[in-house]
C-alpha positions as CSV (number, residue, x, y, z in Angstrom):
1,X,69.1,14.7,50.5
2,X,66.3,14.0,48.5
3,X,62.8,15.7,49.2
4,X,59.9,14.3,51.1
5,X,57.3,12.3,48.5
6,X,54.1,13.9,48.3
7,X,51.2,12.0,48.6
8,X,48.9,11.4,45.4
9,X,45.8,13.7,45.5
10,X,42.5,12.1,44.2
11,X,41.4,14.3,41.0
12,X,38.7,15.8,42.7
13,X,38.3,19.2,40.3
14,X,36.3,20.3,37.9
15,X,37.0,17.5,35.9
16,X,35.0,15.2,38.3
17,X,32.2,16.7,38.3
18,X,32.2,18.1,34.5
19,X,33.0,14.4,33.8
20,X,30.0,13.1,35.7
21,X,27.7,15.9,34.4
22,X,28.4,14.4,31.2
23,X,27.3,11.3,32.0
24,X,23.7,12.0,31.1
25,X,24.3,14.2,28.0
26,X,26.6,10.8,26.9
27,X,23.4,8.3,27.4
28,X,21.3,10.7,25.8
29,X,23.1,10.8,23.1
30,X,23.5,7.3,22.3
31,X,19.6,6.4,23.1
32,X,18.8,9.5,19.8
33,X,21.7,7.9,18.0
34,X,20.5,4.3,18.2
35,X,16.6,5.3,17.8
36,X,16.6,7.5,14.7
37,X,19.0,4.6,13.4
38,X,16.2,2.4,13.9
39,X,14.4,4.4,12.1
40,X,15.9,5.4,9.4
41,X,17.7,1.9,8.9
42,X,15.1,-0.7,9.6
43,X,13.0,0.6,6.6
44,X,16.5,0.8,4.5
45,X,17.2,-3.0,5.0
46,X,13.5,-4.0,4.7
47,X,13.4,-3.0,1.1
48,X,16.6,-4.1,-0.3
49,X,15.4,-7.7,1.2
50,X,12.1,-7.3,-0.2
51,X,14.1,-7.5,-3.6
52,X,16.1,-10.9,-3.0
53,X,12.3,-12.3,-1.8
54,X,10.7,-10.7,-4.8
55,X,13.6,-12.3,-6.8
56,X,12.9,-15.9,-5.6
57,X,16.8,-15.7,-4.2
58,X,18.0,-15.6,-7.6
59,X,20.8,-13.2,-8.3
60,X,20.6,-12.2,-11.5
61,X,17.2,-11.7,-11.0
62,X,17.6,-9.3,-8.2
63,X,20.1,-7.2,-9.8
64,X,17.5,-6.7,-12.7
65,X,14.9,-5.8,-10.0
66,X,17.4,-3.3,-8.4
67,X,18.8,-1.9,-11.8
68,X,14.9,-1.1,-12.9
69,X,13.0,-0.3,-9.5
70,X,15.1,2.2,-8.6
71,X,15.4,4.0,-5.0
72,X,12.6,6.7,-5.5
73,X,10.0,3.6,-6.4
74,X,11.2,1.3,-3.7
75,X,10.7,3.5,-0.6
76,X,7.2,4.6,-2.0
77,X,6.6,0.7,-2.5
78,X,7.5,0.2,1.2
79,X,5.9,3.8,2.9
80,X,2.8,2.3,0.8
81,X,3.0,-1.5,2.3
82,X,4.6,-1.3,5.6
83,X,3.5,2.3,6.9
84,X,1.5,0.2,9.2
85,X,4.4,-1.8,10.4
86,X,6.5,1.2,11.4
87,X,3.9,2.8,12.5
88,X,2.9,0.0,15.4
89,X,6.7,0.0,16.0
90,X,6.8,3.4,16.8
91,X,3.2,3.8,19.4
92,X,4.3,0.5,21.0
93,X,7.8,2.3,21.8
94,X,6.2,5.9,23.1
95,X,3.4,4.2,25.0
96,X,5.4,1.5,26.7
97,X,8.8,3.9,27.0
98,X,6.2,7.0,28.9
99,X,5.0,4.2,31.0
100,X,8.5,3.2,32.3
101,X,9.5,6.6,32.3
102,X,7.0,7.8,34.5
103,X,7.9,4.9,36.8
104,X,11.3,5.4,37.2
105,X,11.5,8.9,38.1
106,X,10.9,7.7,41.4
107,X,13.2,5.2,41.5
108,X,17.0,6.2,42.4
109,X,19.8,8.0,40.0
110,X,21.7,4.9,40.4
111,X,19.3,3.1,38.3
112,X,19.3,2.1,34.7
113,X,16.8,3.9,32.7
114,X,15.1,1.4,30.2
115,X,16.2,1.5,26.6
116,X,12.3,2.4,25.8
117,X,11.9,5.7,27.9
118,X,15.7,7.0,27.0
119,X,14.1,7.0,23.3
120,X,10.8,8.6,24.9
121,X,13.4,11.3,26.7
122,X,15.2,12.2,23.0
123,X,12.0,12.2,21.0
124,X,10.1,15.6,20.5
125,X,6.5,15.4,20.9
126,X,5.4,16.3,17.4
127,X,7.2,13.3,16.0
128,X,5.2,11.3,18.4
129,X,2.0,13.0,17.4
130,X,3.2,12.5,13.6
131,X,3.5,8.7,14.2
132,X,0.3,8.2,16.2
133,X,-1.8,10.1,12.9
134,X,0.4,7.8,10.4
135,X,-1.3,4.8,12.6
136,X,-4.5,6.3,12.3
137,X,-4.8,6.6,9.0
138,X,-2.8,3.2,8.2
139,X,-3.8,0.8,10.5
140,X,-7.1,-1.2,9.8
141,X,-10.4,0.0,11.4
142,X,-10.3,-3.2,13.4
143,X,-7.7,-2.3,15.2
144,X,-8.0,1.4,15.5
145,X,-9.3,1.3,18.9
146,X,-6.1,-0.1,20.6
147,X,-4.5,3.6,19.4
148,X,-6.6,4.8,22.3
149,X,-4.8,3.0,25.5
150,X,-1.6,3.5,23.6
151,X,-2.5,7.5,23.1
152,X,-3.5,7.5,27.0
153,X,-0.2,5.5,27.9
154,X,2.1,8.0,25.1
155,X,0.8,11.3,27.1
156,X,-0.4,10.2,30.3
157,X,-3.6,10.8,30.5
158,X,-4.6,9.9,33.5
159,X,-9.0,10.4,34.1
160,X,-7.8,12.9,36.8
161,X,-6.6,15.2,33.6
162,X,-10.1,15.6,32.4
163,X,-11.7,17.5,35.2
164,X,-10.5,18.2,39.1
165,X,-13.8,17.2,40.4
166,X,-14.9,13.6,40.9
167,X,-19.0,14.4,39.3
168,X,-18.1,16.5,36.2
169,X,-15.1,13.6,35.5
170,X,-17.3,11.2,35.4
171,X,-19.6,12.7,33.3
172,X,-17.0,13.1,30.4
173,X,-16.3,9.4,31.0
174,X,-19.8,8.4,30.5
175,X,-20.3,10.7,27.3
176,X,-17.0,9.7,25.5
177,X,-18.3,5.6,26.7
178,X,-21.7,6.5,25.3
179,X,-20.2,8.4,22.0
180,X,-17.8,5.3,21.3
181,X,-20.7,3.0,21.9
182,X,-22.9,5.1,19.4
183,X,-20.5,5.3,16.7
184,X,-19.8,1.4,16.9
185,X,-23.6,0.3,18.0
186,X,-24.4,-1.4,14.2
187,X,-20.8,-3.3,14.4
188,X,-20.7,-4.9,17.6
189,X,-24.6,-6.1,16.6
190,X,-22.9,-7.3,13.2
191,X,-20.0,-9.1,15.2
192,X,-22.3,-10.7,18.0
193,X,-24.7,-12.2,15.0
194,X,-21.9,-13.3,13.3
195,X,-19.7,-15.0,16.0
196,X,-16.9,-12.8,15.4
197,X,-15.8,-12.9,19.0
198,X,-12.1,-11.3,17.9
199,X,-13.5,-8.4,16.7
200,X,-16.3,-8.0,19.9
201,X,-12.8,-8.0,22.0
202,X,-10.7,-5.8,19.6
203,X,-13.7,-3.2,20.1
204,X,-14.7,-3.3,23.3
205,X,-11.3,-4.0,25.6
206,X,-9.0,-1.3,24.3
207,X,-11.4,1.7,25.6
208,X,-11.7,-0.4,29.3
209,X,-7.6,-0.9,28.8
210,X,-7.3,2.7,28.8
211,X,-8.9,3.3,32.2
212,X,-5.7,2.0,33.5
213,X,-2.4,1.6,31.5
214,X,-1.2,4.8,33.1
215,X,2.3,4.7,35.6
216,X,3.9,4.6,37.6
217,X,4.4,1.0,37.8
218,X,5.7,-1.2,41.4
219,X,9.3,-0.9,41.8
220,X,9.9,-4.5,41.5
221,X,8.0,-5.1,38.0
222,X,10.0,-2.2,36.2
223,X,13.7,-3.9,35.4
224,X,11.9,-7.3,34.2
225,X,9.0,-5.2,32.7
226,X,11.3,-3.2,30.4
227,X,13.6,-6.4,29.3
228,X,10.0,-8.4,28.5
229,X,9.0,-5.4,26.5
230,X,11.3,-4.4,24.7
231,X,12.1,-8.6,23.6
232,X,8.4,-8.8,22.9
233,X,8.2,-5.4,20.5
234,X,11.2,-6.8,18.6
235,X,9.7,-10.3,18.5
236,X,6.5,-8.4,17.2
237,X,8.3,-6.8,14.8
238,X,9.8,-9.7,13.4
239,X,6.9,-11.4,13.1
240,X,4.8,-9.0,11.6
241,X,8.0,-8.0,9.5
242,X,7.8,-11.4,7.3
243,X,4.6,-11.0,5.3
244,X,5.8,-6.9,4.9
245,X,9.3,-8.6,3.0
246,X,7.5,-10.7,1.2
247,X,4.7,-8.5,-0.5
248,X,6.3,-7.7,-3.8
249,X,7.3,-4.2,-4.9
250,X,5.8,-4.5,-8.4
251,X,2.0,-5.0,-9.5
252,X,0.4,-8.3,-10.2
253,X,-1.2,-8.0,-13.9
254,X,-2.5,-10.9,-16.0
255,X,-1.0,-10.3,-19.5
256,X,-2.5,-12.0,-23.0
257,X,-0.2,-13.0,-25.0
258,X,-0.7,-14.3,-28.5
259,X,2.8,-15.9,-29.5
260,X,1.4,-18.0,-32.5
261,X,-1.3,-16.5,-34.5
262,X,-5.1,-17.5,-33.0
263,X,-3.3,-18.9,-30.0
264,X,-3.2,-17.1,-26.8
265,X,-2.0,-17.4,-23.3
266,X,-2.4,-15.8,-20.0
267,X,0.8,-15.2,-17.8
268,X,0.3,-13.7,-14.7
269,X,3.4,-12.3,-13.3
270,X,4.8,-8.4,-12.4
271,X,5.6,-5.9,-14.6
272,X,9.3,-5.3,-14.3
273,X,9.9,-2.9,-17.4
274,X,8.3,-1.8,-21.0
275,X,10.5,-0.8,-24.0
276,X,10.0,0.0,-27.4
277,X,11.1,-4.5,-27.9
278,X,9.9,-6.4,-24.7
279,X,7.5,-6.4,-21.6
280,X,9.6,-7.9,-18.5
281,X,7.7,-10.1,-16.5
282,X,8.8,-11.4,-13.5
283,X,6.3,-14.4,-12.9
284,X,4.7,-15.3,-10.4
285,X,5.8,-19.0,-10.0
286,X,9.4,-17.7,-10.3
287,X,11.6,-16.9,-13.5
288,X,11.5,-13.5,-15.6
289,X,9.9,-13.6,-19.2
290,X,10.4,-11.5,-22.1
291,X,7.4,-10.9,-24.1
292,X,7.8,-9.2,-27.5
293,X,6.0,-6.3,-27.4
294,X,3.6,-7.0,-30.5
295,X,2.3,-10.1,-28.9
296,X,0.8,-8.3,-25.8
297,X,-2.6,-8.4,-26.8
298,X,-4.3,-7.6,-23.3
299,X,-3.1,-6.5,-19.5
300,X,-5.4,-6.6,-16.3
301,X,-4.4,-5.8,-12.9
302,X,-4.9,-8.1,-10.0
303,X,-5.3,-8.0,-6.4
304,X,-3.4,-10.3,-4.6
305,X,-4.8,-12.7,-1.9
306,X,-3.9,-10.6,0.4
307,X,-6.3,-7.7,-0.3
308,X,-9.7,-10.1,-0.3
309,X,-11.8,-9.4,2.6
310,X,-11.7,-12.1,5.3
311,X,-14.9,-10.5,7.8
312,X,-18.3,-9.0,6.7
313,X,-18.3,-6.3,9.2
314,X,-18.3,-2.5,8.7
315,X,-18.2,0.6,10.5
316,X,-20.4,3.7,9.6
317,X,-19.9,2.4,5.4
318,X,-16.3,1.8,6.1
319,X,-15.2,-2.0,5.8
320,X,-13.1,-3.1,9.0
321,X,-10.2,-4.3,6.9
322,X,-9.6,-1.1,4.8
323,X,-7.5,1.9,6.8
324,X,-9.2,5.1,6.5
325,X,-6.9,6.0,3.5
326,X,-7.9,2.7,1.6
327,X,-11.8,3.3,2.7
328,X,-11.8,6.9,1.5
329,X,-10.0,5.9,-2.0
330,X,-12.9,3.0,-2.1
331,X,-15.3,5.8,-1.8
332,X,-13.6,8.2,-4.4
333,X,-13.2,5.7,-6.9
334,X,-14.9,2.5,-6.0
335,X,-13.7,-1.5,-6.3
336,X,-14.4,-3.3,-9.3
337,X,-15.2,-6.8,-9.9
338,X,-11.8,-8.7,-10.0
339,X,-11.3,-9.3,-13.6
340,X,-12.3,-12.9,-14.7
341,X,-8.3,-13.4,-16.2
342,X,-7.5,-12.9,-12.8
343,X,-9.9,-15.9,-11.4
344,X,-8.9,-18.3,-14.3
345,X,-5.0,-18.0,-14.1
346,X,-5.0,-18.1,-10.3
């Protein structure tokens, strides 16, 4: 006679709960994996593609670019270029991710955190800090003042934090209004004369922004908030990504060379390499050059289009398209005239 079945128990152990305890401890995980792979990665793959642009999609050209660059040049070449892009990558990502943080914690366990404030969750405070300072002394001055609804949003700084009392809270309001209004008095006077109505609105808007881009957020506006945020920082990214790939690694020169005797030329082009036989050029309307070294008669260095003013505004002596590193360099060792090879050949 055989004996009775017993019924199947439901695993309802330790292992349940130790399995759903790790549930959190997984996600968290996976949101530091996949954001310092952003990190570290994004700024990886811009630079190798930088090379095929700077190349002109030539491959032999891009293999001598990678063969004489080398890795130690190339990430100071993109740190020194596209700084600014990572850095607006990164305060978009801890300002919007504390936002929809701070809006779901009242929303129930069941519900998806956004991909934004699991990244917020993993990251430690100084390397949000760190990224807000490389923005500050990256970004232009034009659009330094959208770092402060971005700082308020990053750290939640409601106008509440500043005092408990309604009167002295008001009065810090009005004296950091009236310092921010003192420090940018001559510029907005500058930009109102001169019809620069972008700049008036880059100036004035971010510090009445800031008032109010703290959470929490309505229930009903967080899921399609978060997917429309995080699609439009990657769109931003991609946009602003395709000038960074295409601003070249090497420096723009004008070189003189004489290659019959009493006859010169200018070719403006980057200087690859020098050896004791040739100058590399890679030129600027595509193709690389070798130039005997005893024909080089003169060199200049050139700014590219990029790096001529566009707006005749400043801030307290420091031009609105120059970051505070570029303005204080200006000051240490001031802009010359661009040289007048530079103006003929381009």
């Amino acid at each position: 006679m055989s004996a009775p079945a017993v019924p199947a128990q439901r695993d309802v152990g330790p292992a349940g709960p130790a399995r759903e305890g790790s549930d959190p401890a997984e996600r968290r995980a996976r949101a530091s994996q996949s954001f310092w792979t952003a990190v570290v990665g994004v700024p990886a793959i811009f630079s190798v593609l930088r090379l095929g642009v700077e190349a002109g999609g030539e491959l032999q050209t891009t293999l001598l670019l990678v063969a004489n660059v080398g890795p130690v040049n190339l990430l100071a070449g993109f740190l020194t270029t596209a700084a600014r892009l990572l850095s607006t990558g990164l305060v978009a990502v801890f300002a919007l991710g504390a936002v929809l943080r701070v809006s779901v914690e009242r929303m129930p366990a069941s519900f998806r955190r956004p991909l934004f404030a699991r990244w917020v969750d993993i990251t430690p405070a100084w390397f949000v800090v760190a990224s807000f300072l490389l923005a500050l002394v990256t970004w232009q001055l034009l659009y330094l003042p959208l770092l402060i609804p971005a700082f308020v949003a990053a750290f939640q700084l409601t106008p509440a934090r500043l005092h408990e009392q309604v009167a002295p809270r008001l009065l810090l309001l009005a004296a950091l209004f009236v310092g921010y209004a003192w420090l940018l008095a001559p510029t907005l006077r500058d930009a109102w004369r001169q019809g620069e109505l972008l700049a008036l609105l880059l100036l004035v808007a971010p510090p009445l922004l800031a008032l109010g881009v703290t959470g929490p957020l309505p229930a009903a506006v967080i899921r399609p908030l978060a997917s429309l945020t995080e699609a439009a920082v990657l769109a931003m990214l991609v946009w602003a990504a395709l000038p960074v790939i295409s601003t070249p690694v090497l420096p723009l020169t004008v070189t003189t060379v004489e290659s019959t005797p009493g006859v010169t030329e200018d070719v403006r082009g980057h200087v690859v390499t020098v050896d004791d036989v040739n100058v590399v050029l890679l030129q600027e309307r595509g193709g690389v050059r070798y130039v005997p070294v005893d024909q080089v008669r003169a060199q200049v260095l050139c700014p590219s289009e990029e790096e001529l003013p566009r707006h005749r505004l400043r801030i307290r002596d420091f031009h609105v398209e120059d970051s505070l590193l570029e303005g204080t360099g200006r000051r240490v060792r001031p802009v010359h005239r661009i040289d007048a090879a530079c103006r003929a050949v381009g």
